[in-house]
C-alpha positions as CSV (number, residue, x, y, z in Angstrom):
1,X,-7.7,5.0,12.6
2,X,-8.5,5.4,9.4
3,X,-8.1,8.2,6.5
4,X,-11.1,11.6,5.6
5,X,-10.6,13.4,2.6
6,X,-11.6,17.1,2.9
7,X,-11.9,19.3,0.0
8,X,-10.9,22.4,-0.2
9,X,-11.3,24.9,-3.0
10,X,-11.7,21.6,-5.3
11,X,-9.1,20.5,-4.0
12,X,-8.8,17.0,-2.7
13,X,-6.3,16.4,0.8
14,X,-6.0,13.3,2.6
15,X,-6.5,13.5,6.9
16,X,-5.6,10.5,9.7
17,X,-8.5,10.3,11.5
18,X,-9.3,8.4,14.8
19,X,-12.9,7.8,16.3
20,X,-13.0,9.0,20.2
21,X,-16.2,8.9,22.7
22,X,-17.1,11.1,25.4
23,X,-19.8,12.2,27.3
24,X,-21.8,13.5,23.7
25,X,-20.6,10.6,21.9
26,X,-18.6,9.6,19.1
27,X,-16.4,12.5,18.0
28,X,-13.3,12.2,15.4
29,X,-9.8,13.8,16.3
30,X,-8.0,14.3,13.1
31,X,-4.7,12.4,14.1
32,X,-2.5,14.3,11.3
33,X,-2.0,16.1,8.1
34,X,-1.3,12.9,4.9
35,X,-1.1,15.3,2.3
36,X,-2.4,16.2,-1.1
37,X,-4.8,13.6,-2.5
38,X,-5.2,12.5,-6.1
39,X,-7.4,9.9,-8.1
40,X,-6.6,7.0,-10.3
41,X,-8.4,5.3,-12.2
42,X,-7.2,1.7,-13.6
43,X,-6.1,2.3,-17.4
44,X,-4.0,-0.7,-18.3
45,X,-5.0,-4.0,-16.9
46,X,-1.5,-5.7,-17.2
47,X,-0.6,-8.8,-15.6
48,X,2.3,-8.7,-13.0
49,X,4.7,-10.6,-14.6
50,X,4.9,-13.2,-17.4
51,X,4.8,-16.6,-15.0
52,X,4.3,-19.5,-17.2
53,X,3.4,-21.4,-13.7
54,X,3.3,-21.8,-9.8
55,X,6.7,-23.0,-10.1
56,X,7.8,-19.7,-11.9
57,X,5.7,-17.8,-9.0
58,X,7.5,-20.0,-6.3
59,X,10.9,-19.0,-7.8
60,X,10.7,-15.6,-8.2
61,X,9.3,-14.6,-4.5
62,X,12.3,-17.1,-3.4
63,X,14.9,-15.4,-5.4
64,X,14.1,-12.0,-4.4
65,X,13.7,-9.9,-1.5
66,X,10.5,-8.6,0.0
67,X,11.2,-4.9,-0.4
68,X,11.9,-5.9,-3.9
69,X,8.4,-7.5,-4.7
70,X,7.2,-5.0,-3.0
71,X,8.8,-2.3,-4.9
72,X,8.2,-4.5,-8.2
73,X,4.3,-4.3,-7.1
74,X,4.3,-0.9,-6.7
75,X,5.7,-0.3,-9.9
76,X,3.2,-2.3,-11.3
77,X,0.3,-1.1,-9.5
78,X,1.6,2.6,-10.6
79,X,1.8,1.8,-14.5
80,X,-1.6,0.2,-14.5
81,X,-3.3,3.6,-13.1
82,X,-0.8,5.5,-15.5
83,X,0.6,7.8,-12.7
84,X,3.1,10.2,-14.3
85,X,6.8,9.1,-12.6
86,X,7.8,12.5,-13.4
87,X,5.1,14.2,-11.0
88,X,5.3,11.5,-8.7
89,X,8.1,10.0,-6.7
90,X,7.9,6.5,-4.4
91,X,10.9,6.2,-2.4
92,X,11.0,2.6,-0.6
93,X,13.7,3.5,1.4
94,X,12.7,6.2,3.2
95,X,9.1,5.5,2.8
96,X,8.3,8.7,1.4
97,X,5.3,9.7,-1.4
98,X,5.7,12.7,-3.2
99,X,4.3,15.1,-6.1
100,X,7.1,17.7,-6.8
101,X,8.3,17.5,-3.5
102,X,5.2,17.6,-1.3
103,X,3.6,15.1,0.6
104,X,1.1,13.2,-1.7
105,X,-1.8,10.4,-1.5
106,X,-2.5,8.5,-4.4
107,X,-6.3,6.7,-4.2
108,X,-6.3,3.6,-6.3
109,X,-8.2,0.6,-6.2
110,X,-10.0,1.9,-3.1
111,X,-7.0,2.4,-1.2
112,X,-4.9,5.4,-0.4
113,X,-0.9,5.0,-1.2
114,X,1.0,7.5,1.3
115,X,3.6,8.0,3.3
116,X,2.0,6.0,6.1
117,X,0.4,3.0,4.4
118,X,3.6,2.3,2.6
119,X,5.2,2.5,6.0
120,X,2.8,0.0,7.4
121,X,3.0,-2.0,4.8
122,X,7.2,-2.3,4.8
123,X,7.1,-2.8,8.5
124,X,4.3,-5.0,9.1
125,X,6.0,-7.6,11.5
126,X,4.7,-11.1,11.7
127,X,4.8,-13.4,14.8
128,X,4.3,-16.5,12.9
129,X,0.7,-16.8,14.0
130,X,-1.4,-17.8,11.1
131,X,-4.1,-15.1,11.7
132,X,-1.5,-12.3,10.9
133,X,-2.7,-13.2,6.9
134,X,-5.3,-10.9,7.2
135,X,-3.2,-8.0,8.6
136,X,-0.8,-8.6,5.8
137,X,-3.5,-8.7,3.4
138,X,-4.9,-5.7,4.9
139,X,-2.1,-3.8,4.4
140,X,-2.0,-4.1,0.9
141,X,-5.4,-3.2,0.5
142,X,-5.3,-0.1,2.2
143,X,-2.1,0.9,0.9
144,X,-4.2,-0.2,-2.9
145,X,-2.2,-2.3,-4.1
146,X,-4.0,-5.2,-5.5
147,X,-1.6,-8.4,-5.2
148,X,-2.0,-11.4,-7.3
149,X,-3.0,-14.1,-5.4
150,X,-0.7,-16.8,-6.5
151,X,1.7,-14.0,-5.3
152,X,0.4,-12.9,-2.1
153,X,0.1,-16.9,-0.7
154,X,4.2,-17.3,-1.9
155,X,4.9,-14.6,-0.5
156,X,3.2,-15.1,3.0
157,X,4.3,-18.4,3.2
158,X,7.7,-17.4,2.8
159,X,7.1,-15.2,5.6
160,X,5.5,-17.3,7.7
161,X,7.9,-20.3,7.0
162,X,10.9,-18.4,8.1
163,X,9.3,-16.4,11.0
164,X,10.7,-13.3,8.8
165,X,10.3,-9.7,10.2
166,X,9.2,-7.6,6.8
């Protein structure tokens, strides 16, 4: 599956779409509605955090939860596109997206932030099979969130270590 953008009276929205073949060939089956899409464009290339070194990177994906990086990443990813908080809401917990209170995408970093990706991203499980890197590291992507890598390998070896569910 993957995501279309349609416009529609210049206006952007954001479609699930999934690839399906039949007897005239490759067809696509719009899956479900995403929502409203909007562009960002990287204004403020800030650095995560502060970390004097590894060990500093080490201690703070130890000390804190995943939701919390990951809702410390968003926030991060979100300042450095300057998306307005007050037009836009991210709600970890419920894994919802939102510009005044309608489903919203947000397409940064060649990725589209939603409902779903944020979903997928949250609730990615990992079977401690080593391969399951590059579904962890896709999810990021697609959700556009561009983790540091000293970051991303703590953080997945944390998983990995402790045969974690995310």
């Amino acid at each position: 599956m993957f995501f279309r953008i349609k416009k529609v009276k210049g206006k952007e929205y954001a479609y699930l779409v999934e690839n399906e073949w039949g007897k005239k060939g490759s067809r696509q089956r719009v899956k479900g509605y995403i929502g409203r899409a909007y562009r960002f464009n990287l204004n403020d290339n800030i650095e995560f955090m502060q970390f004097k070194n590894i060990q500093d990177i080490g201690k703070y994906v130890d000390d804190n939860s995943f939701r919390k990086i990951i809702c410390d990443l968003v926030e991060w990813e979100l300042s450095r596109h300057n998306v307005d908080r007050n037009m836009f809401s991210v709600d970890l917990d419920v894994m919802k997206v939102r510009q005044n209170k309608k489903k919203a995408v947000m397409i940064i970093n060649d990725g589209f932030f939603c409902d779903n990706t944020l979903s997928n991203l949250v609730n990615l499980k990992l079977n401690n099979n080593e391969e399951e890197g590059y579904l962890f590291a896709r999810a990021f992507v697609e959700a556009g969130i561009k983790v540091p890598q000293e970051i991303f390998v703590a953080l997945f070896g944390k998983l990995y270590k402790t045969g974690h569910q995310l």
